[in-house]
TORGUKOL-378153 format. One record per atom (N, C-alpha, C): x, z, y; residue number from 1. Coordinates in pm, whole numbers, plus 50000, padded with zeros to 5 digits. Each point is the difference from the previous one (the first is absolute). Example, Ala and Ser with C-alpha at 12.3 -4.5 7.8 and 13.67 -1.06 7.14 Angstrom:
ATOM    xx    zz    yy  nr
ATOM 51319 50780 49431   1
ATOM 49911 50000 50119   1
ATOM 50090 50000 50120   1
ATOM 49965 49928 50105   2
ATOM 50082 50006 50119   2
ATOM 49923 50073 50109   2
END
This chain:
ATOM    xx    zz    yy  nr
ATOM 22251 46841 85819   1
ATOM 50000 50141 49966   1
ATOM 49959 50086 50120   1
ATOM 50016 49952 50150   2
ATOM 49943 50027 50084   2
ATOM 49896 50083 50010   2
ATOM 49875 49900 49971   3
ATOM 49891 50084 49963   3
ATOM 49889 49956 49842   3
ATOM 50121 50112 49959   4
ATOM 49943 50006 49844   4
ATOM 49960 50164 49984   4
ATOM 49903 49971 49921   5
ATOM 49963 50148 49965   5
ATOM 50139 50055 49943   5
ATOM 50006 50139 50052   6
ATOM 50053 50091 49940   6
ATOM 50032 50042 49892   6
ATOM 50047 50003 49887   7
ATOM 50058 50007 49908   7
ATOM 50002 50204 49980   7
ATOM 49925 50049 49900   8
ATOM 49982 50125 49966   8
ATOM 50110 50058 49911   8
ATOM 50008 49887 49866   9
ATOM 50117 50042 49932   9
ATOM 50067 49837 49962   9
ATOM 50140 50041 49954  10
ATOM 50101 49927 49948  10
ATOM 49970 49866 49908  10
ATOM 49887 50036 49939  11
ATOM 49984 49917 49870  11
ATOM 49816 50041 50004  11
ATOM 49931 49914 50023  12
ATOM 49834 50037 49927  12
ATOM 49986 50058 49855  12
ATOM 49909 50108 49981  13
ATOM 49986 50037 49848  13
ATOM 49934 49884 49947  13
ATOM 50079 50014 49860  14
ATOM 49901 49884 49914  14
ATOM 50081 49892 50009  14
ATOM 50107 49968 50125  15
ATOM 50012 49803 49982  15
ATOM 50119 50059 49884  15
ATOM 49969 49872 49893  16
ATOM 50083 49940 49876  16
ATOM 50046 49859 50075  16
ATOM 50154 50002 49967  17
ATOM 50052 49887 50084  17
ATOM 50061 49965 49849  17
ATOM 49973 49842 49968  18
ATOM 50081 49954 49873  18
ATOM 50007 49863 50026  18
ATOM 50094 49973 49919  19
ATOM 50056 49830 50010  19
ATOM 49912 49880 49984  19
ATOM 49855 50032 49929  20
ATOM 49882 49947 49982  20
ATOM 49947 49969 50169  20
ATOM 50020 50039 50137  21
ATOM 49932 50001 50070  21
ATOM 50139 49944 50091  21
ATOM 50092 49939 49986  22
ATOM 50092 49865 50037  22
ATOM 49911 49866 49996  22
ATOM 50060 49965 50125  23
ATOM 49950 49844 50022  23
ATOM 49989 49902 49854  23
ATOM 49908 49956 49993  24
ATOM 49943 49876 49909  24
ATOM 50016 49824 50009  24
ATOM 49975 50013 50114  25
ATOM 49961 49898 50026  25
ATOM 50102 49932 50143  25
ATOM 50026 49869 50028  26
ATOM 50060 49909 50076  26
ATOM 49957 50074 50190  26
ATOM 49841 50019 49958  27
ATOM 49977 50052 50164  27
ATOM 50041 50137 50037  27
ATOM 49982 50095 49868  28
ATOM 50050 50140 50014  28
ATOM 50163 50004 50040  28
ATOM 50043 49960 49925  29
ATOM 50174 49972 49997  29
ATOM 50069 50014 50153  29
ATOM 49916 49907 50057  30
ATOM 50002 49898 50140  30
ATOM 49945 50132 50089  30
ATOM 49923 50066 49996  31
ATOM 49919 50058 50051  31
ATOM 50096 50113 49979  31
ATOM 50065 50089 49953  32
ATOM 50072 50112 49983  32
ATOM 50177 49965 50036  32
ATOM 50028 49885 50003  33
ATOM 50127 49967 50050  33
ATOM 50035 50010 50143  33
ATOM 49856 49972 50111  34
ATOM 50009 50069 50096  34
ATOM 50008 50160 49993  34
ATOM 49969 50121 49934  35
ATOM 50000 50100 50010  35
ATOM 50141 50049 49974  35
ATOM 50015 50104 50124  36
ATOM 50150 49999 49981  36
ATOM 49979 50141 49915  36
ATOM 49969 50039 49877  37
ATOM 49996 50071 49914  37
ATOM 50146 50034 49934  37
ATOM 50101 49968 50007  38
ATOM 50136 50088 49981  38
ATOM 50055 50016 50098  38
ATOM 49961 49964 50119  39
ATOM 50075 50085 50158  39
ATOM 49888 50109 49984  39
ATOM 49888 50030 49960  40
ATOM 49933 50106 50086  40
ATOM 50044 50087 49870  40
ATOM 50020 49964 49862  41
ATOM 50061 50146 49923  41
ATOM 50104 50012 50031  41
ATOM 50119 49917 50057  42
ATOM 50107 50028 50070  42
ATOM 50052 50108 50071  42
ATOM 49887 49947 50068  43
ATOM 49974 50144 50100  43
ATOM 49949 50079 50002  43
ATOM 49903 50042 49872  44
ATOM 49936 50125 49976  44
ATOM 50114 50038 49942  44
ATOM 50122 49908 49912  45
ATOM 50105 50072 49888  45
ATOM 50119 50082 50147  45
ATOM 49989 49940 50117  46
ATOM 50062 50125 50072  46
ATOM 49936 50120 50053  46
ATOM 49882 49974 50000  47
ATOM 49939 50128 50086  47
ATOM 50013 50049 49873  47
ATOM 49969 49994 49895  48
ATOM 50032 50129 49873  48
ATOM 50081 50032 49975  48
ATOM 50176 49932 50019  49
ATOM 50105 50040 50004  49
ATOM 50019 50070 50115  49
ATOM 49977 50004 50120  50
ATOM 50032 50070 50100  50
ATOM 49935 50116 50033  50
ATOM 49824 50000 50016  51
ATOM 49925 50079 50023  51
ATOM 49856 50009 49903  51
ATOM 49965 49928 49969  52
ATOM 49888 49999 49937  52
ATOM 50016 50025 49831  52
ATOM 50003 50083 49934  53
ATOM 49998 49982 49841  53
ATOM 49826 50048 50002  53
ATOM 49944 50044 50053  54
ATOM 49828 50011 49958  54
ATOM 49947 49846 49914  54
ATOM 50108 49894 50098  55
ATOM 49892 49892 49933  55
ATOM 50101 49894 49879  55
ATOM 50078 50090 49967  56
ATOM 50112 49924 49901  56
ATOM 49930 49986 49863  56
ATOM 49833 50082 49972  57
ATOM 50018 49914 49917  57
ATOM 49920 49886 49995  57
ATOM 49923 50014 50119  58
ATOM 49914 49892 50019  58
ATOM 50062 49851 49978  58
ATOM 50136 50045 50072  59
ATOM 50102 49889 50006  59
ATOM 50064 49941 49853  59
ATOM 49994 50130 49934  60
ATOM 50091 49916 49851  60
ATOM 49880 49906 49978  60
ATOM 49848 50047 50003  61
ATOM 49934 49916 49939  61
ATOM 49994 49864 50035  61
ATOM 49992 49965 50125  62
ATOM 50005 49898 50095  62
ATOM 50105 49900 49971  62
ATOM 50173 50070 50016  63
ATOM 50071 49922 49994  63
ATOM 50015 49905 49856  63
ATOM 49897 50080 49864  64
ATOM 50055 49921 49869  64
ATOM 49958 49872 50034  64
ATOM 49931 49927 50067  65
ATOM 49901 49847 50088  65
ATOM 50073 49934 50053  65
ATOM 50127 49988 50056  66
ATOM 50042 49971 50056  66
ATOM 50017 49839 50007  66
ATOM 49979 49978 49919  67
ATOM 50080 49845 49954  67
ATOM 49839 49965 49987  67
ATOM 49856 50023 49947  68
ATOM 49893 49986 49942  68
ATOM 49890 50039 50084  68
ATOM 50008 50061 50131  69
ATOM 49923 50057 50062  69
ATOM 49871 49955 50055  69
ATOM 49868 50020 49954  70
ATOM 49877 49979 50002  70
ATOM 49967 50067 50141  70
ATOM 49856 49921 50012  71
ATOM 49903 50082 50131  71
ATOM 49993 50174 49994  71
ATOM 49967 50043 49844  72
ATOM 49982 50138 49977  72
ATOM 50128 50079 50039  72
ATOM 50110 49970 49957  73
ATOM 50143 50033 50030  73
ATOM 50030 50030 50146  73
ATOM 49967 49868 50053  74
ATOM 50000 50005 50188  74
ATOM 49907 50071 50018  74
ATOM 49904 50056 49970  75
ATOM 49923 50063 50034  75
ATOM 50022 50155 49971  75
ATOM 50073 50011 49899  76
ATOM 50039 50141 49967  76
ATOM 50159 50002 50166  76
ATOM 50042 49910 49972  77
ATOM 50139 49998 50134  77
ATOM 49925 50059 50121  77
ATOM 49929 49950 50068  78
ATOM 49891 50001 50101  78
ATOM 49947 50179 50004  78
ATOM 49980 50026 49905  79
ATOM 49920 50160 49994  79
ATOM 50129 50077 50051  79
ATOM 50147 49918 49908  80
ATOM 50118 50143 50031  80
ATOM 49969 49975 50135  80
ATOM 50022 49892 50061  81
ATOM 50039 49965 50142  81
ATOM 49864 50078 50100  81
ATOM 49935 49977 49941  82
ATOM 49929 50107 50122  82
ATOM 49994 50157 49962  82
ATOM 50001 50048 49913  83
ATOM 50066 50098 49953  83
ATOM 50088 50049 50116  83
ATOM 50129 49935 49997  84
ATOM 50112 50014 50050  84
ATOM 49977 50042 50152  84
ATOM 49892 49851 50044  85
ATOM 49997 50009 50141  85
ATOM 49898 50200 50016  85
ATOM 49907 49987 49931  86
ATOM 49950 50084 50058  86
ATOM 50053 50173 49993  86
ATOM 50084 50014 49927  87
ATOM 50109 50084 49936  87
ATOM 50129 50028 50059  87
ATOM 50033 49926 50156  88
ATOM 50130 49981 50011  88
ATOM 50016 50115 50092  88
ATOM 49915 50095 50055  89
ATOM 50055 50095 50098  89
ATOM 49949 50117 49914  89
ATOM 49975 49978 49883  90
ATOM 50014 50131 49946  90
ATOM 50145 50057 49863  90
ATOM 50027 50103 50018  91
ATOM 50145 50031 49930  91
ATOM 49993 50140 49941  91
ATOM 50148 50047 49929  92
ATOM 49960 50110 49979  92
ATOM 50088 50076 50085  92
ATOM 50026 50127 50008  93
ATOM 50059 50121 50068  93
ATOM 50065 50121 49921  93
ATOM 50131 50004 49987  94
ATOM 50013 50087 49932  94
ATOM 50064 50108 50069  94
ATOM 49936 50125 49996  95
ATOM 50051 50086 50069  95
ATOM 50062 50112 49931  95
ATOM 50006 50157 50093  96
ATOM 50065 50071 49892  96
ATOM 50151 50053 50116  96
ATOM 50042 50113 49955  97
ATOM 50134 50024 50033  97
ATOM 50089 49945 50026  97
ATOM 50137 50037 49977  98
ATOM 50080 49964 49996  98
ATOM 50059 49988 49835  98
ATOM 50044 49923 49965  99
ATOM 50040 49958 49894  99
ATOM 50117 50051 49941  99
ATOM 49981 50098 49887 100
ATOM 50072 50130 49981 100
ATOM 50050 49959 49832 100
ATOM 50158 49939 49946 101
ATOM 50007 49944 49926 101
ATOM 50029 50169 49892 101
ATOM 50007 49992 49850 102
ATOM 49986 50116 49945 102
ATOM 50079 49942 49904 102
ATOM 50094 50021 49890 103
ATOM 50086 49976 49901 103
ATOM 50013 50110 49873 103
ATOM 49998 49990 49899 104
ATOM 50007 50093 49908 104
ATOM 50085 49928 49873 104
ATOM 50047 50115 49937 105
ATOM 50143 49965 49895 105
ATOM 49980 50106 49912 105
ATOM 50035 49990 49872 106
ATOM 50053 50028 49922 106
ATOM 50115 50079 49977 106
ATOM 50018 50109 50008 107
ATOM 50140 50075 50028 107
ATOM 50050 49977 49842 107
ATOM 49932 50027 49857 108
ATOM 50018 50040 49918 108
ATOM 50005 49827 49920 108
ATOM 50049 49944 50070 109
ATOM 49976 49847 49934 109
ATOM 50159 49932 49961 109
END
């Protein structure tokens, strides 16, 4: 991830991620069992609990794979992840006064 292109948004327009595009075959299987594809939604599932909800829903889509997860799938994981990286020193700011609480009632209730 080092040096991977940059990641623009969360999710590419257009990718359709479906259960049709899960491993097939004996070499695929083998070949995606090295991918540690439920540690890295793992850990996208805290940066969205903690700080990140921009890419939660990239993430629901991702995590339905979990158990089934194809090249396309890892490949959608991969986009959050640079996403993330290239996204991480920017935040929001909320400014504004002082925080002036206001209450209203019903006298006639």
């Amino acid at each position: 991830m080092e040096h991977s292109k940059r990641g623009l948004l969360s999710m590419r327009h257009g990718v359709k991620l479906s259960k049709k595009q899960s491993p097939k075959t004996d070499e695929e299987l083998k070949r995606m069992s090295n991918i540690p594809y439920a540690s890295a939604v793992g850990s996208i599932q805290h940066a969205v609990q903690c700080t990140r909800p921009d890419v939660a829903y990239a993430l629901s889509v991702t995590s339905r794979y979990q158990a089934c997860a194809g090249e396309a799938h890892w490949g959608a994981v991969k986009s959050i992840l640079k996403y993330l990286k290239r996204t991480k020193y920017l935040f929001l700011i909320y400014g504004g006064g002082e925080l002036i609480l206001k209450g209203y009632s019903d006298a006639s209730f």
